[in-house]
ROLOTOR-734185 format. One record per residue (C-alpha): residue in one letter; x, y, z. Coordinates in steps of 0.02 Angstrom, whole numbers, plus 32768, in hexadecimal, padded with zeros to 4 digits. Each point is the difference from the previous one (the first is absolute). Layout:
<atoms>
AXYZ/...
</atoms>
This chain:
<atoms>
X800080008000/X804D80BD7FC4/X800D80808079/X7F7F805B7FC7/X7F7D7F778013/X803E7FD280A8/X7FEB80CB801D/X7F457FF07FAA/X7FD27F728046/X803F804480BA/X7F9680927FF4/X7F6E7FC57FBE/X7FF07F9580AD/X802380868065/X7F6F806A7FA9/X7F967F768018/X80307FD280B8/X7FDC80C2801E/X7F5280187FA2/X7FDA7F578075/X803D805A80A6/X7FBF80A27FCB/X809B80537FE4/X7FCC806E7F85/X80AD807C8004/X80677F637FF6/X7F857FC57F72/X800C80A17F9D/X80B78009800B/X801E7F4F7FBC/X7F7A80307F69/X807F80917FED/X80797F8B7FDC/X7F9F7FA47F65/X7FBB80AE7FC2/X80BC806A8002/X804B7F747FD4/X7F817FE87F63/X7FD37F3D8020/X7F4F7FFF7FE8/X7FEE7F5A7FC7/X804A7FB5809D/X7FB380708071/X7F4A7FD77FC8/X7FEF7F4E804F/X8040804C80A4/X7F8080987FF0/X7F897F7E7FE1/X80117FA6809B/X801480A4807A/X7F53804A7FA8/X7FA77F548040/X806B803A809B/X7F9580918004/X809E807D7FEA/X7FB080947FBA/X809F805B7F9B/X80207F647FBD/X7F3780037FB5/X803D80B17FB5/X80867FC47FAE/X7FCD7F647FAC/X7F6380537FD9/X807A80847FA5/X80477F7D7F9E/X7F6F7FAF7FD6/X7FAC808D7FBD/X80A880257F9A/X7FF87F3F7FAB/X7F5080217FD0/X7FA57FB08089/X7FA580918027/X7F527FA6805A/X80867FA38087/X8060809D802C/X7F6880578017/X7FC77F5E8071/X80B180128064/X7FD780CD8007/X7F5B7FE1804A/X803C7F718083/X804B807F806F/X7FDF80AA7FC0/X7F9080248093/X80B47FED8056/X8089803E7F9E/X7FDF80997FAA/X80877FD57F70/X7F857F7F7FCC/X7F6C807E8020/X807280647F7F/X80217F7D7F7D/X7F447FC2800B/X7FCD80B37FCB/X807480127F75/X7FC37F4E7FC4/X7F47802C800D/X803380BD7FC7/X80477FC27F5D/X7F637F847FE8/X7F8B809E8006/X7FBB7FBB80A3/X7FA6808E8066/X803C7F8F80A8/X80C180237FEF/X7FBF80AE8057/X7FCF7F9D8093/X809F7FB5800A/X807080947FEB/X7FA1803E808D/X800B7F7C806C/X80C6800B7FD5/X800580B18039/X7F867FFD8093/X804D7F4A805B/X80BD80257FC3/X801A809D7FD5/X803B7FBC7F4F/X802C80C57FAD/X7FF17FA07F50/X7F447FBF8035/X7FF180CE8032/X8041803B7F43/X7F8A7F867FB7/X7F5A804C8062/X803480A57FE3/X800A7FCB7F33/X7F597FA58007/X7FB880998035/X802980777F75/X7FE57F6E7F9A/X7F447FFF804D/X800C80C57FC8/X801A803180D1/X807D80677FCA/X80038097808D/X80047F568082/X80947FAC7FD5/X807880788033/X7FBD801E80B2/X7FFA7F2A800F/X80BA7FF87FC5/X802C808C807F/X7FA47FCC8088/X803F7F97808C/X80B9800D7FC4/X80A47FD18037/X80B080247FFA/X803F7FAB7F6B/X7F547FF87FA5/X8062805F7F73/X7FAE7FA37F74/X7F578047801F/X8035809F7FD8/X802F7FDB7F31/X7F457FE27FFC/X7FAB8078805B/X806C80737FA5/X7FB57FAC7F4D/X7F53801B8048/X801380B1804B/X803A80337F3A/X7F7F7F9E7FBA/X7F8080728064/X805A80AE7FDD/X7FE87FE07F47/X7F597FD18006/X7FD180A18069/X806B805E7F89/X7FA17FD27F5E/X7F54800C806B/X804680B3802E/X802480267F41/X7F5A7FA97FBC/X7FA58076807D/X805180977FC0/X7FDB7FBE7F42/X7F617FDE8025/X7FD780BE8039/X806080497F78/X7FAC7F867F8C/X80A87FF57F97/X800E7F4B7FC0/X80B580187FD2/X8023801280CD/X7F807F5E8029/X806F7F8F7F75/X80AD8056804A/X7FBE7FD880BA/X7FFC7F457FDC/X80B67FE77FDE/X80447FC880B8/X7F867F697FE3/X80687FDA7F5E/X80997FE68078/X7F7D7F8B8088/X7FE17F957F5E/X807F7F818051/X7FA77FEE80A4/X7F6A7FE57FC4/X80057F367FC8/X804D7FE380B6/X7F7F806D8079/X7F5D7FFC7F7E/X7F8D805E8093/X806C808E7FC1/X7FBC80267F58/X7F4B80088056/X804080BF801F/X806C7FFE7F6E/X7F627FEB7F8E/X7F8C8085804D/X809D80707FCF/X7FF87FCC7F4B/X7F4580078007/X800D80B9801D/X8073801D7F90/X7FA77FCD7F77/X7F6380658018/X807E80807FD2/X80877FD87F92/X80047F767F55/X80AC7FD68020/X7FDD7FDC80BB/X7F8A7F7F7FB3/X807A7FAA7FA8/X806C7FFA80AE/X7F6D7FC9804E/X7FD27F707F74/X80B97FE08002/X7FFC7FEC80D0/X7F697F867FE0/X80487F7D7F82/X80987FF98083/X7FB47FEB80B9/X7F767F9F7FD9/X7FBA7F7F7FA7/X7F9E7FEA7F63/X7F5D80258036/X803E80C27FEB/X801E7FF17F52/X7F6580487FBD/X801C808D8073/X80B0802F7FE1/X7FC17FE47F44/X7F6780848012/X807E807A8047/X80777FE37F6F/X7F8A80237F7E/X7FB3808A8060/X80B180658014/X80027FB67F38/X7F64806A7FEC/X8022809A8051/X8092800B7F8A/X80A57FCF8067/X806A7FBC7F8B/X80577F6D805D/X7F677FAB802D/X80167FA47F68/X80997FCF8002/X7FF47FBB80C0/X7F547FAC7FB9/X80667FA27F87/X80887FD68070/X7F7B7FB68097/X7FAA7F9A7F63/X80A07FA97FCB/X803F7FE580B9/X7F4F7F948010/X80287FAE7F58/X7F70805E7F9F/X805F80317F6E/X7F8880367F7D/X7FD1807A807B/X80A68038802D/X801E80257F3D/X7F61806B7FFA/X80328063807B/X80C080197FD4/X7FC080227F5E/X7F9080958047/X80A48038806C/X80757FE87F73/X7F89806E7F88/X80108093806C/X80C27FEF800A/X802B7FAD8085/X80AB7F96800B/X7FED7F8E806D/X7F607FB97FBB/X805180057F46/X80947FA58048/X7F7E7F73804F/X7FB67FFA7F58/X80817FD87FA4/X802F7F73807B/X7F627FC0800D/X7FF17FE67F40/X80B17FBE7FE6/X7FCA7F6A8075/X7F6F7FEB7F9B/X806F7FF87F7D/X7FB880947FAE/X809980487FB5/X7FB5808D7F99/X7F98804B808E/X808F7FF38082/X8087804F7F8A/X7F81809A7FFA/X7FE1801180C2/X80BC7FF08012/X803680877F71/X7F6F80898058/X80677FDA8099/X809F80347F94/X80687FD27FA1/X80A880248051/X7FD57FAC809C/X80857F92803A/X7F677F8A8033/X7F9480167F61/X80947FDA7F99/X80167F568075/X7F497FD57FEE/X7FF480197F30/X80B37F897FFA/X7FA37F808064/X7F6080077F86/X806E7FED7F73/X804B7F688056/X7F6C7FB68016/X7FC8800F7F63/X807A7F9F7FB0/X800B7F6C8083/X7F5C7FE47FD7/X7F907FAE807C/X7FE3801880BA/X80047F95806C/X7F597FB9805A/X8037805480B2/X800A807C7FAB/X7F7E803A7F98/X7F82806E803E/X7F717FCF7F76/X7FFB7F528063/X7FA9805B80A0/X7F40800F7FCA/X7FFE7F3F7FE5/X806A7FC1808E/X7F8A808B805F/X7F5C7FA07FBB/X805D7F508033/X8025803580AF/X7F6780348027/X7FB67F6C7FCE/X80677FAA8094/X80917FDA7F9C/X80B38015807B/X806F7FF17F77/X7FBF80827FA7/X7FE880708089/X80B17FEF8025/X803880167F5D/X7F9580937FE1/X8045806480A8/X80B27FD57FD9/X7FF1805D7F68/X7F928094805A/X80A580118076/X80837FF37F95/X7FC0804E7F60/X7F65805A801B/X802C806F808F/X7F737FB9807F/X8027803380C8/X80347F7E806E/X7F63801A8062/X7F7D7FC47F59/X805D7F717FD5/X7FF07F80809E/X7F557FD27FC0/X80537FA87F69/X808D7FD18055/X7FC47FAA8092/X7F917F837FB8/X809F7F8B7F8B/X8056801B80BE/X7F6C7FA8806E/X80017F7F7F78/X80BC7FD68021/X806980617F69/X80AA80278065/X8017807E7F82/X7F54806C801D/X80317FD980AB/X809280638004/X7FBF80897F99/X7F70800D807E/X808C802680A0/X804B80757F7D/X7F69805F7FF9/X7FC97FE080B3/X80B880458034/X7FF080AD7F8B/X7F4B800C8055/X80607FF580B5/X7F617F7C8035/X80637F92808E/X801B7F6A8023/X7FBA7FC97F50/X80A080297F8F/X80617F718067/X7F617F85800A/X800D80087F55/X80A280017FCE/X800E7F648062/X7F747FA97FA1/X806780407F57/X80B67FBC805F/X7FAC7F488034/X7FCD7FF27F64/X80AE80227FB8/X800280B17FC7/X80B780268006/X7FE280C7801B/X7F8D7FE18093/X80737F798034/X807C80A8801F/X7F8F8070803B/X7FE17F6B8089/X80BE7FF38025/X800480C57FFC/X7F65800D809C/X80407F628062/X80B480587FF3/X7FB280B7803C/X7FC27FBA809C/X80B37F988021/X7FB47F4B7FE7/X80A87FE67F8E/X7FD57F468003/X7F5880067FA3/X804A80947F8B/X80907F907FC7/X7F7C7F777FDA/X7F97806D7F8C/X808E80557FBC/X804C7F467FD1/X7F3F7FE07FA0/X802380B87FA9/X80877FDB7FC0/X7FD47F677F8C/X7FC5808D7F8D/X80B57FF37FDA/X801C80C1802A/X80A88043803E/X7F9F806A807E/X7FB47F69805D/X80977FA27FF0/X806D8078806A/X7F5080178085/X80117F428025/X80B47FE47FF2/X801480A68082/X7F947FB9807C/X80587F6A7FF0/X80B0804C801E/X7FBF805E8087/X7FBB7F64805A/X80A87FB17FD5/X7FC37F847F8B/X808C801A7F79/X7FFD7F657FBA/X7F4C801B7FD9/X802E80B27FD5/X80787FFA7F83/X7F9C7FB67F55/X7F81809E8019/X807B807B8021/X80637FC77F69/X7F7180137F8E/X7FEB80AD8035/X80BB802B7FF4/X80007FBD7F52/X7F6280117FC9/X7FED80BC8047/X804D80547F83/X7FFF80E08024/X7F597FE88089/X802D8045809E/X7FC37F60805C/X80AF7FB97F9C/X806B805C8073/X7FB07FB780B4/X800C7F467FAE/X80A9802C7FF1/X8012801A80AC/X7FAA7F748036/X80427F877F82/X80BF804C8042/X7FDA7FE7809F/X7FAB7F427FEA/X80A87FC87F9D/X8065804E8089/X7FA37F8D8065/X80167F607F99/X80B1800D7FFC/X7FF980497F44/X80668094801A/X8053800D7F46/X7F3A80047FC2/X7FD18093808A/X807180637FCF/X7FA5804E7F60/X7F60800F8040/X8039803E80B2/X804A80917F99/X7F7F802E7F82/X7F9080108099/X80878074805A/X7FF880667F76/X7F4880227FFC/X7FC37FDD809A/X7FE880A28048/X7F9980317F7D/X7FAB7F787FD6/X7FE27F9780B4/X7FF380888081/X7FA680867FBA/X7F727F807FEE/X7FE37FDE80C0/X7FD6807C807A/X809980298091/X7F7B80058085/X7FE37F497FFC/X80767FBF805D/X7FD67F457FD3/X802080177F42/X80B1803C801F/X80257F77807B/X7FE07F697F89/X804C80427F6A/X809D7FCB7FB8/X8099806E800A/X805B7FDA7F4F/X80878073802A/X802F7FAE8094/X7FD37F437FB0/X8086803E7F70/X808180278084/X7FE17F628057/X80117F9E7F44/X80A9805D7FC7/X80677FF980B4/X7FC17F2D7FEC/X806580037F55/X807E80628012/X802B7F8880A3/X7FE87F6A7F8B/X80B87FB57FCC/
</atoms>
């Protein structure tokens, strides 16, 4: 038996002799030791036995690693077992239920604050307020009952306290609009809500206000309309479409120019594009660029050469971009064909199919919305979704994709797991990449291994890192040799190097380190640590030193007889 099992296996006991005698410092130090020391595998059988102990950090922290691996309806069982008890668990039960859109995770958070005093459970109240629109409330919660070293409170009541001057502000400057009757002023008043726009998806109680200021606004102003449609289409969901749609056409009416062109632009986010070209084509008749410009892009996918060149030339001719756009039309139009992911004239029939229940097409027909058509993130899950229930790992992974851009949580990683157990070698990463965020290096190094049988360089030097690092060279040294030859200028090239130095080294290969070891002292500055952040003191503390792994190499050969 190594060491280092003897070491494991010593520990484990002791945890588990302590959870039994109710030790729970000794307990929590000895689960230190697995944690730090980044043996999670090992540690869970012995976390295992001290939760049927009844040791409540050691609930907490399988429950943290359960939820990591995916097993999200046991770590909320291990929260709940003891989150009456430990307010850590109280904590991690809220996130859990939080991130599931369950209204209980507020009970829980309070519970956290009110039996422990958790400052984390205290944040998360104060958020769910101003979420619930109690703005002018969640700063006095947050300051009340304070301690010495509550800092952290104060980064939100700040946020809050801001959030509250620029809504009086703009109430202040609609009021004064309002008596003046000047519309210009109402439209001008609304622009520190243009600046909230990124709080709103997080605390939606907040654009309860926010819309009574638009409302008013637009009783005075066409262009505040369009803000106001605009505000619609983005903080809420589809049933507000024929609203934002009436104000559109309304500020269309009333002659403000841009209504159009925003009109077209909302139609071909939802997909709608015979719409959007009828109202570019209104925009782009009275001059306007931007609309041309979307013309002429929306007819070149449609393969409708003539049209496009014109909307491009009215943009002008001796734009750098116009000039790219015509070369590509001309390109096109001697290769020919297009291909079937491609072409846009494809979408009224795989429309008609999908609707009819059919997943393929519905797939097929939002893949080409995204990547061709210029559809929003937030209109395409409806096509998407359906091909991923039904067990495509690729619709799978475009579904997190879109779930991820639409910050919903929790559901990017459900479903980037579905899309990495079925195979999907980018989800496989972006498994390895979340597992490796919250330091479970063992389960990152597993997914990273399943990434890279795409054959990449990239995934290559993930596993074969994570491998060094855990002092597997052996097992290291066939990835980290693909990446160093297979690499060629990426930056990733220059950290295989290191690794793949430092794994030679290791095997006695010290002629072969030598190369690599210096192409990655060369670079590695530039390349390696400018990547990872200097405040995270873990990073820095498992990654190789290929300066000093060189040093080591040439003193061993120049000692050699």
């Amino acid at each position: 038996m190594s060491a280092v099992t003897q070491d494991i296996q010593t520990r484990g006991e002791a945890l588990v002799a302590a959870a039994r005698a109710g030790d729970s410092k000794t307990a929590r130090r000895h689960t230190d030791f697995f944690v730090l020391g980044h043996h999670v595998d090992e540690g869970i059988p012995y976390w295992e036995q001290a939760v049927a102990a009844g040791d409540a950090f050691s609930h907490y922290t399988l429950a943290r690693y359960r939820k990591i691996r995916g097993a999200r309806p046991a770590a909320e069982a291990l929260y709940r077992a003891v989150a009456d008890r430990h307010s850590g668990c109280a904590y991690g039960l809220g996130v859990l239920l939080k991130e599931n859109g369950d209204p209980e995770a507020a009970e829980w958070f309070r519970r956290g604050w009110e039996n422990g005093r958790n400052l984390d459970c205290k944040i998360e109240l104060g958020k769910l307020l101003v979420a619930e629109g109690r703005l002018d409330e969640a700063p006095k919660f947050l300051m009340s009952d304070i301690e010495l070293g509550d800092i952290a409170v104060f980064r939100w009541v700040k946020l809050f306290e801001s959030i509250r001057e620029d809504f009086d502000r703009v109430a202040a400057d609609l009021d004064a609009a309002e008596a003046a009757g000047d519309g210009d002023a109402a439209a001008s008043a609304l622009h520190p809500l243009f600046d909230l726009e990124k709080h709103f998806r997080d605390y939606p109680g907040l654009t309860v206000e926010a819309a009574g200021y638009y409302r008013r606004a637009s009783a005075l102003s066409a262009s505040a309309r369009v803000d106001h449609a605009v505000f619609l289409t983005e903080t809420a969901d589809d049933t507000v479409w024929p609203e934002a749609r009436a104000l559109l056409v309304h500020a269309h009416e009333d002659g403000y120019e841009g209504a159009a062109y925003v009109l077209g632009v909302l139609h071909e986010q939802r997909g709608d594009l015979a719409d959007a070209e009828h109202w570019y084509g209104l925009a782009a008749a009275a001059g306007h660029p931007a609309a041309q410009w979307n013309l002429g892009i929306l007819c070149r996918r449609q393969r409708r050469y003539e049209e496009a060149e014109r909307w491009f030339r009215q943009v002008g001719e001796d734009d750098e971009d116009v000039v790219a756009q015509l070369e590509r039309i001309a390109a096109a139009r001697e290769a020919g064909g297009v291909a079937p992911g491609k072409d846009l004239r494809r979408l009224p029939g795989l429309r008609e199919r999908a609707e009819a229940g059919d997943v393929h097409a519905s797939y097929a027909y939002g893949k080409i919305l995204r990547d061709w058509a210029g559809a929003a993130e937030r209109h395409l899950v409806r096509w998407i979704e359906p091909a991923a229930l039904a067990g495509d790992p690729e619709a799978a992974y475009d579904l997190a994709e879109l779930y991820h851009s639409l910050r919903r949580p929790a559901l990017p990683d459900q479903w980037y797991r579905k899309a990495a157990e079925a195979g999907h070698h980018d989800a496989c990463n972006e498994m390895g990449w979340l597992s490796e965020y919250h330091r479970d290096y063992q389960e990152a190094e597993r997914w990273y291994v399943r990434a890279a049988d795409d054959g990449s360089s990239l995934n290559a030097m993930l596993a074969g890192k994570l491998k060094a690092q855990r002092g597997a060279y052996t097992e290291a040294e066939p990835f980290l040799r693909r990446a160093w030859e297979e690499g060629g200028d990426a930056a990733h090239r220059t950290e295989a190097a290191g690794y793949y130095g430092l794994v030679l080294h290791r095997l006695g290969r010290l002629t072969e380190a030598v190369e690599p070891l210096r192409a990655a002292v060369a670079r590695w500055d530039d390349d390696v640590r400018a990547r990872y952040s200097p405040d995270d003191l873990t990073v820095p503390a498992r990654t190789a030193d290929p300066e000093k792994e060189l040093a080591e190499v040439e003193a061993a050969l120049a000692s050699l007889p």
